[in-house]
C-alpha positions as CSV (number, residue, x, y, z in Angstrom):
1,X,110.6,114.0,78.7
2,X,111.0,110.7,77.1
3,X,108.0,109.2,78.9
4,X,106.0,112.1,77.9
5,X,106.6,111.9,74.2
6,X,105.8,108.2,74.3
7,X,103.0,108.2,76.5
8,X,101.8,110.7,73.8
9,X,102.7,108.9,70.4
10,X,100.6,105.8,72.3
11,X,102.9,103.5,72.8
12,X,102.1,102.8,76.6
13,X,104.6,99.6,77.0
14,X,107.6,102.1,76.5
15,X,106.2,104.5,78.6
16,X,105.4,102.2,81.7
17,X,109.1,100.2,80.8
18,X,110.7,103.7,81.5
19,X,108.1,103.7,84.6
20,X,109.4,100.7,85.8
21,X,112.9,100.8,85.0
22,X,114.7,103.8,85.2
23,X,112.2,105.7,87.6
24,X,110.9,102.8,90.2
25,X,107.3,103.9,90.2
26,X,105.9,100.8,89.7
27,X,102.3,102.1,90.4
28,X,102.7,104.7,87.4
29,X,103.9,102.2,85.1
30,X,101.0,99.9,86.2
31,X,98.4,103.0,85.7
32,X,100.5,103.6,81.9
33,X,100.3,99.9,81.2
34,X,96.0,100.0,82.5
35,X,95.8,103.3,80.3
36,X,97.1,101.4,77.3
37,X,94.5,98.5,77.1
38,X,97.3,96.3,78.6
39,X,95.0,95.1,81.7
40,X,96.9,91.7,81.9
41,X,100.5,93.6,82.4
42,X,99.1,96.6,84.5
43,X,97.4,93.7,86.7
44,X,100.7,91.4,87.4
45,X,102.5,95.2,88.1
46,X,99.7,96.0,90.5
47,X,99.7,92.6,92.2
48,X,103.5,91.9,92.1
49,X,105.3,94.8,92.5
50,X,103.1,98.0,93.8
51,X,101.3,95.6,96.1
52,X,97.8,96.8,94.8
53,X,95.5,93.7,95.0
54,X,92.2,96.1,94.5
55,X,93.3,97.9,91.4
56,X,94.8,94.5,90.1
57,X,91.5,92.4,90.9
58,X,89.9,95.2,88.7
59,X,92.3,95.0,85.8
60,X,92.3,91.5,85.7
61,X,89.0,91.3,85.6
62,X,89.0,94.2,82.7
63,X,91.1,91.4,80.9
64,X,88.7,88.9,81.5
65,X,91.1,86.4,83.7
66,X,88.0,85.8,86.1
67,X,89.9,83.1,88.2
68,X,92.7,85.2,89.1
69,X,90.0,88.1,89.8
70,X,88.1,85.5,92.1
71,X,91.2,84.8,94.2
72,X,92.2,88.4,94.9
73,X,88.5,88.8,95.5
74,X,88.2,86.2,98.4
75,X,92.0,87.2,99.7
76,X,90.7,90.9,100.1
77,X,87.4,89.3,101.8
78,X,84.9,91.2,99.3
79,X,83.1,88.3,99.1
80,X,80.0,90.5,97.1
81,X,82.6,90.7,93.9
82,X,83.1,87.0,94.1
C-alpha cells in the first residue's frame, strides 16, 4: 500500500526505491522512475539491472543523452534509429 500512496502523491523516486528495494522488480521501478519524468534513472534501471536495452535506448533518448542512445542503438543492430 505504501507504493500506492506514493505513486499517487507523485513522488515516483519513493515509489520505484520501494520497487527496487524491498520488492526486486526492477522493471516496475524502471517503468515508476520513466512515469515520473526521471528518463535518466528509469534508463540506467532498464540497462543495468532489468536488462532492457530497447526500453532504455528509448528513455535515454527521452532524456536527451543521444550518445548513450547511439550505442545501445548499434549494440541492438537497429541501425535505422542510429
Amino acid at each position: 500500500m505504501y507504493v500506492i500512496a506514493q505513486y499517487e502523491k507523485g513522488d515516483y523516486q519513493k515509489a520505484a526505491f520501494v520497487y527496487m528495494k524491498l520488492l526486486k522488480n526492477y522493471d516496475q521501478a524502471a517503468k515508476t522512475l520513466e512515469n515520473g519524468g526521471h528518463f535518466k534513472e528509469a534508463a540506467a534501471m532498464y540497462e543495468k539491472h532489468a536488462n532492457n536495452k530497447a526500453k532504455a535506448a528509448e528513455c535515454y533518448e527521452k532524456a536527451q543523452m543521444f550518445e548513450k542512445a547511439i550505442s545501445i542503438h548499434i549494440d541492438l543492430h537497429n541501425h535505422e534509429k542510429v
